[in-house]
C-alpha positions in Angstrom: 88.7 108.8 84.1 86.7 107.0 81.7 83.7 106.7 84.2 83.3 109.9 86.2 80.2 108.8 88.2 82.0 105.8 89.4 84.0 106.5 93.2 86.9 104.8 91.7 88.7 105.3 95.4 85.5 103.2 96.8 86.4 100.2 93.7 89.9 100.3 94.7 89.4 99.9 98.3 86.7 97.2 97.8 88.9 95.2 95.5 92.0 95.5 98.5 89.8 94.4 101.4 88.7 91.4 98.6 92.8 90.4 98.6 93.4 91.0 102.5 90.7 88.4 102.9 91.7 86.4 100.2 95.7 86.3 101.5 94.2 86.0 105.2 92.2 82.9 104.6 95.1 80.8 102.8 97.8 82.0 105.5 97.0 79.2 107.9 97.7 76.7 105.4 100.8 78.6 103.7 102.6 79.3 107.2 104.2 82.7 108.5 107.3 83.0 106.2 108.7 86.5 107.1 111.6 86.9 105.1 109.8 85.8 101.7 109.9 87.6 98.8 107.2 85.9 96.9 104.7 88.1 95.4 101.5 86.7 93.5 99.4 88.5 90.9 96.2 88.5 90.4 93.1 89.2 87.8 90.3 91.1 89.2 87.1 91.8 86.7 84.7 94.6 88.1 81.0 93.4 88.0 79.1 96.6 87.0 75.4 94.8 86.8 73.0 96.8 88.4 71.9 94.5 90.9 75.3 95.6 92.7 73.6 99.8 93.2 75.7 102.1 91.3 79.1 100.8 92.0 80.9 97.7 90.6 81.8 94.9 92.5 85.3 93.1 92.9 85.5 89.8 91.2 88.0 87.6 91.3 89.6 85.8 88.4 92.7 83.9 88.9 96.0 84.3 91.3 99.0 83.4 89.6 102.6 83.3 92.0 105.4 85.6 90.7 103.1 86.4 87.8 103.9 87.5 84.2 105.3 91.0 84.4 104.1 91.7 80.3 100.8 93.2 81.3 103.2 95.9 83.4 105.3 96.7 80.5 102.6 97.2 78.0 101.0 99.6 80.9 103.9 101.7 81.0 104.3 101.8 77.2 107.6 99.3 77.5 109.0 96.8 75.7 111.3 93.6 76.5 114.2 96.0 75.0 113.5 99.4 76.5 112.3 99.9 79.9 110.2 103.0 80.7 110.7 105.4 83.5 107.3 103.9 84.6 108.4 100.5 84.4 111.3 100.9 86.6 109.8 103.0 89.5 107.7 100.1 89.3 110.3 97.3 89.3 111.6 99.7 92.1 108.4 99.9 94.4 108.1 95.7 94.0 111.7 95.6 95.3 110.8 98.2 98.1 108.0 96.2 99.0 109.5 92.7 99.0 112.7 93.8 100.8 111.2 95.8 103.5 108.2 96.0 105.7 107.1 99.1 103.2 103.4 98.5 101.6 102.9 98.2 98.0 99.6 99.6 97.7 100.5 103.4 96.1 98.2 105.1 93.6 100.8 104.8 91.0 100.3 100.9 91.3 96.7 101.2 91.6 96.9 103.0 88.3 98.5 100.3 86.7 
């Protein structure tokens, strides 16, 4: 950890309550679409000034749909040509998530 004072577990559950809200205030408009296999990506910068206390805030950047999968591969040390072991439990776990009811929201992908 690069930070060890921060509660990373408290950032990471701030910036997923940030989403849920996010996703629950566009649903009206979108429309229930159960058998979708959509999935959006999104930028999230944490604000560290100090007015927030001693833990950053969630800020959100930009939500792309079906985003760029690039960032994921240079995460997980792959290429375009060579897929790492990372890269495909991750392909794997997107697959998992937008073929079943199963969530998406596992400390390996947090990690990412």
């Amino acid at each position: 950890e690069e930070l060890p004072a921060l509660d990373y577990a408290r950032m990471t559950g701030s910036m997923v309550q940030m989403l849920r809200e996010l996703f629950a205030g566009v649903a009206p408009s979108v429309g229930s679409w159960p058998r979708s296999s959509a999935y959006y990506a999104v930028d999230v910068l944490f604000d560290n000034d100090p007015v927030h206390a001693s833990q950053p805030v969630p800020k959100l950047l930009e939500v792309n749909f079906q985003g760029d999968w690039r960032a994921i591969l240079h995460a997980t040390g792959s290429s375009e040509e060579s897929f790492s072991p990372e890269f495909e439990d991750w392909v794997q776990d997107l697959m998992t998530c937008l073929g079943t009811s199963a969530p998406m929201c596992t400390d390996r992908n947090i990690k990412l």
